[in-house]
N, C-alpha and C positions, 0 to 999 in steps of 0.2 A: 721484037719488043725489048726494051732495055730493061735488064733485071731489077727491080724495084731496088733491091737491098742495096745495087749502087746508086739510085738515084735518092735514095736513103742516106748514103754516108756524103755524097755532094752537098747537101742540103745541111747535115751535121757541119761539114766542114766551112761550107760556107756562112754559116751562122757566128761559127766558132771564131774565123776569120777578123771578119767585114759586118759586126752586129752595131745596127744603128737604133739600136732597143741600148746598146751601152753609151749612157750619160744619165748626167742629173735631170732632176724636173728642176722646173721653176720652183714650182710650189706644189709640192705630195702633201696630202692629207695623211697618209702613212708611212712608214720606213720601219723595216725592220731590217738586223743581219743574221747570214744563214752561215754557220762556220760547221767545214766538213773537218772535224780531227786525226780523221784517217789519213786525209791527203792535203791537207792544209787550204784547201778549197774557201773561198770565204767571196759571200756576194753581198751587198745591198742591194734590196729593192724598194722602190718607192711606189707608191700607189697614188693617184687622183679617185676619189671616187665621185660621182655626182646622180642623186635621186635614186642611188641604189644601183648605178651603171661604174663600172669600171671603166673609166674616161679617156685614162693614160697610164700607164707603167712605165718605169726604167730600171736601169741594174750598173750597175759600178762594181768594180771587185776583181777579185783575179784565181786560176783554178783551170783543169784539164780541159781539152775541147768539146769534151762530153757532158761536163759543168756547164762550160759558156752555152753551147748552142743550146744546151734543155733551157737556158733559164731565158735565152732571145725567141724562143720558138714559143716556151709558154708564150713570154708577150705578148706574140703577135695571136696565138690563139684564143687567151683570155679578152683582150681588150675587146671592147665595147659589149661586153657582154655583163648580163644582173649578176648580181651577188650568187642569186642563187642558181645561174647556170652554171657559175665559174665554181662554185664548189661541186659540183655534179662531175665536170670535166678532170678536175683535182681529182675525186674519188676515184673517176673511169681510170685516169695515167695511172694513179697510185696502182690500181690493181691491176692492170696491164702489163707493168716492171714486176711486179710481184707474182706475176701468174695465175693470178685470181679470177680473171676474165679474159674470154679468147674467141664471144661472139664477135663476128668482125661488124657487123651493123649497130652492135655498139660501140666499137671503138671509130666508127667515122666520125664522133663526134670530136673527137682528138684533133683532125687537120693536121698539120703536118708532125704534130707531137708524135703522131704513129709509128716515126721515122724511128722510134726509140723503144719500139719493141723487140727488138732481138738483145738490146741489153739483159733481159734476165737470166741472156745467157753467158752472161760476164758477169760474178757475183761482185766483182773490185769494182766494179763501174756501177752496179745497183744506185750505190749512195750519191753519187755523182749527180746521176740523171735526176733524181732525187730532190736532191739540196736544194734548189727554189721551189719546186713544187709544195712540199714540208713549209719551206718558209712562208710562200705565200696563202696556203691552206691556216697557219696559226695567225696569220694576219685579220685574215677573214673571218674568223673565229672569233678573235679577242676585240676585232672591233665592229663585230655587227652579233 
């Protein structure tokens, strides 16, 4: 069996690489930006939302590959999901980098975001994996 933790950093690097979550929408109902001052890290995201579903996302911006791929992997884990699962899954990552939570049958609900659980053991990457999560958690926040 291939050791997770590398099919964990493939998956970071591939995201980081080759993320087709990085472009504009046509038309977001939201945008905020996420600027990491530590490392100069700085994303756009745009949100769709429609009857309480998160429709579509995207992200623009530029930042380490541990930035990019957290914020293409949220993407792909957030979208199509209600409001209120996608703050649930926010809450789960938040505390999963932070060490807060460490049931694993609650972290399935993450998907491949899981891939970013050995970050908390790199405190200089914490805020990295961070930076869209934070962003799109005030998003959510401030407009519902």
């Amino acid at each position: 069996m291939e050791d997770l933790t590398e099919v964990y950093n493939e998956l970071i690097m591939e995201h980081s690489m080759n993320s087709y979550n990085k472009k504009k929408l046509k038309e977001a109902d939201y945008t905020e930006i996420g600027h990491n001052p530590n490392c100069g890290d700085e994303i756009t995201l745009e949100l769709k939302i429609d009857n309480n579903i998160i429709q579509d996302m995207a992200f623009t911006g530029h930042g380490c590959a541990i930035s990019q791929a957290s914020t293409s992997i949220m993407i792909d884990t957030l979208k199509g999901k209600t409001i209120i699962e996608a703050k649930e899954i926010i809450k789960t990552f938040i505390e999963m980098i932070k060490r807060e939570i460490k049931d694993e049958d609650e972290l399935k609900k993450l998907e491949d975001a899981i891939a970013f659980k050995n970050v908390s053991n790199m405190p200089a990457r914490v805020k990295c994996a961070l930076l869209a999560w934070h962003t799109v958690d005030d998003m959510l926040h401030d407009n519902k």
